[in-house]
ZAZALUM-183040 format. One record per residue (C-alpha): x, y, z; residue in three letters. Coordinates in steps of 0.5 Angstrom, whole numbers, padded with zeros to 4 digits, always signed. Example, Ala and Ser with C-alpha at 12.3 -4.5 7.8 and 13.67 -1.06 7.14 Angstrom:
REM ZAZALUM-183040
+0025-0009+0016ALA/+0027-0002+0014SER/
//
This chain:
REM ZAZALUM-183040
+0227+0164+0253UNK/+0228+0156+0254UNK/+0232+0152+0250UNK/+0233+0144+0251UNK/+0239+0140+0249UNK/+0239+0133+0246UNK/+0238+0127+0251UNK/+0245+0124+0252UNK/+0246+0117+0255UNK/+0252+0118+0260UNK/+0256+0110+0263UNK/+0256+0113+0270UNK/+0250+0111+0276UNK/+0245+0117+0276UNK/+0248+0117+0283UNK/+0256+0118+0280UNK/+0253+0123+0275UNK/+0249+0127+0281UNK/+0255+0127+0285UNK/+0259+0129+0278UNK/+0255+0135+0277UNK/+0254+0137+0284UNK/+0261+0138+0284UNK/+0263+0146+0281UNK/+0271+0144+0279UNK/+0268+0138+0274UNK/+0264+0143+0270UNK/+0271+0145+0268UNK/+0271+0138+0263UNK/+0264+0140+0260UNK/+0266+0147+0258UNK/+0267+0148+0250UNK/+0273+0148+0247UNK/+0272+0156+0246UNK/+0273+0157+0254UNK/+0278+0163+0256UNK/+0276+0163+0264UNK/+0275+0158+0269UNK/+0276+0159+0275UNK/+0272+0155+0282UNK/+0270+0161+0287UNK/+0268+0156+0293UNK/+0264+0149+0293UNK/+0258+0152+0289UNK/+0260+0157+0285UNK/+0265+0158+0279UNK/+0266+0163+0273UNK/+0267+0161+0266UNK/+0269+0165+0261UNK/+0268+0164+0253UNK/+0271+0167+0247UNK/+0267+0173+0245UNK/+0262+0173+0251UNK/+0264+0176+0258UNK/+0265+0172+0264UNK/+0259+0169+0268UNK/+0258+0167+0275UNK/+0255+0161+0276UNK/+0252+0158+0283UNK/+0249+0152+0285UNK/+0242+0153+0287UNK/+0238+0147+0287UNK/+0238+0140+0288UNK/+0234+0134+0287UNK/+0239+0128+0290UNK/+0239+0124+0285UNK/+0235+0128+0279UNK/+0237+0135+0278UNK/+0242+0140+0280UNK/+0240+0148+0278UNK/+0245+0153+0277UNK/+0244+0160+0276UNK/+0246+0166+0274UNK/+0249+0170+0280UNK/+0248+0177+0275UNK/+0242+0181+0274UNK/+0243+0184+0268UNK/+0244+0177+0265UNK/+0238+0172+0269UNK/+0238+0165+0267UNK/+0237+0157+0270UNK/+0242+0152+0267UNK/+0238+0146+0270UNK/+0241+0138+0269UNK/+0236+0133+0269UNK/+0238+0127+0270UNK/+0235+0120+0270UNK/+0237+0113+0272UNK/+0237+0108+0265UNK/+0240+0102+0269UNK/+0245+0101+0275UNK/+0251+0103+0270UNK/+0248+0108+0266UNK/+0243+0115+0265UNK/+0241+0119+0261UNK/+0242+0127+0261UNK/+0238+0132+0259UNK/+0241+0141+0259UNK/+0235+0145+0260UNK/+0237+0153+0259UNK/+0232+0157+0262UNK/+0231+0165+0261UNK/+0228+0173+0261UNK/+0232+0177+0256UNK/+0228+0182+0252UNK/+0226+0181+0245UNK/+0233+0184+0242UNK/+0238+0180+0246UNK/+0233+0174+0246UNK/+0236+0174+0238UNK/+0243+0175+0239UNK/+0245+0170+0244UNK/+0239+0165+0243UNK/+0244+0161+0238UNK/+0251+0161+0242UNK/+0246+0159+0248UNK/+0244+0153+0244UNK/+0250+0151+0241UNK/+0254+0152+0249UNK/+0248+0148+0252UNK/+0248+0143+0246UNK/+0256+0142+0248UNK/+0255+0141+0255UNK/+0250+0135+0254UNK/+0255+0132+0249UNK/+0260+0133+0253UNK/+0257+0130+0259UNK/+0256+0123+0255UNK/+0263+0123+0253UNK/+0265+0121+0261UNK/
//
């Protein structure tokens, strides 16, 4: 499953917005409202927690200085890759772009793809509010 959010423009550099997204305690300001948990586990990994979802450990995995950050799931039973794309609009500003990437089965796939894309959507809205 691949879902995409919208483009949001963000008044940062690309480099501050990297630098943002790179550091796991800021995550915590992009998170919906429905956020239970949120707890940071060490300098690349945090679990967070939405109402009526279980809890999800999140880990730095990649990084493209300054253009991509790639979390991923650190559960087997719930495998996916969050990736930002970030790209450089001028000296002050840039444009993010969330992208959700996962293997669920056809079932699963159908419950979660509508909470994952308004979660997703969230985050990028969030991102532009900064």
């Amino acid at each position: 499953m691949n879902i995409e959010s919208p483009k949001v423009t963000a008044d940062k550099s690309q480099q501050e917005m990297f630098n943002f997204l790179t550091k796991v305690e800021n995550y915590e300001q992009l998170m919906p409202e429905s956020k239970e948990v949120f707890e940071v586990r060490d300098e690349k990994t945090f679990v967070f927690g939405l109402k009526g979802m279980p809890v999800i450990k999140l880990e730095i995995q990649e990084t493209i200085e300054p253009e991509l950050v790639v979390l991923g799931s650190t559960s087997d039973k719930f495998d996916f890759k969050l990736k930002a794309h970030i790209e450089a609009l001028s000296e002050n500003q840039n444009e993010v772009k969330m992208e959700f990437n996962g293997e669920f089965n056809a079932m699963m796939a159908m419950m979660v793809k509508k909470p994952l894309t308004k979660f997703i959507n969230t985050l990028a809205e969030n991102i532009g509010k900064l």
